[in-house]
C-alpha positions, -999 to 999 in steps of 0.1 A, spaced: 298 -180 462 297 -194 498 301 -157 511 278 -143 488 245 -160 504 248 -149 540 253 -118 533 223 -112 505 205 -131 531 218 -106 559 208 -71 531 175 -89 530 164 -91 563 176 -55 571 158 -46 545 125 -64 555 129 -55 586 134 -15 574 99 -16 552 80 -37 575 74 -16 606 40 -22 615 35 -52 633 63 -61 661 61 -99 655 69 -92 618 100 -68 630 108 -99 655 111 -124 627 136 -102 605 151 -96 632 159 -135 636 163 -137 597 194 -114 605 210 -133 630 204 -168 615 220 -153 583 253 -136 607 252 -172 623 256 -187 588 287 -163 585 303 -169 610 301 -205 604 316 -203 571 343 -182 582 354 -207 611 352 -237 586 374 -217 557 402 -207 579 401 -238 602 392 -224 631 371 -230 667 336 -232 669 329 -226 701 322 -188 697 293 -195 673 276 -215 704 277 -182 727 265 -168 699 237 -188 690 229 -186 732 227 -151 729 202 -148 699 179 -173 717 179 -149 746 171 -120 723 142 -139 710 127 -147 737 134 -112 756 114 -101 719 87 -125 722 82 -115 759 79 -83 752 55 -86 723 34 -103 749 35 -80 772 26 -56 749 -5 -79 735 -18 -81 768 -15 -44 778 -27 -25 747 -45 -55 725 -27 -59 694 13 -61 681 9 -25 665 40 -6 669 19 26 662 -4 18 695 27 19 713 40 53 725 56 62 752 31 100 753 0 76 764 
């Protein structure tokens, strides 16, 4: 049952995250969705088998620095073409 959760949470996020291409900040936050859910994982798996935690800190490190690399670049992308379209966003203009 434990196991189960994480990983309908993880199906659901890819799958939000697979339907809802239009806006970037909604792709950012399914994005997230995913990696809280793998954090969950991976949590559950070091408590069941006893082991260290200290591999879900570097990972939680490294999901902050995605997030904020993605919410840089949305800004970036507000301030150069005006909205969080992904459709205004080519690399042909």
């Amino acid at each position: 049952m434990f196991f189960s959760m994480p990983m309908f949470m993880f199906l659901v996020g890819t799958w939000i995250y697979i339907s809802k291409r239009k806006h970037l900040m909604n792709m950012l936050i399914s994005l997230e969705y995913i990696v809280l859910s793998t954090f969950m994982l991976l949590m559950l798996v070091a408590f069941t088998m006893g082991l260290e935690t200290y591999l879900s800190l570097i990972f939680l490190v490294a999901s902050v620095c995605e997030g904020s690399l993605g919410v840089g670049m949305m800004v970036g992308m507000v301030r150069s073409h005006g909205s969080d379209y992904i459709s205004s966003f080519s690399a042909l203009k």
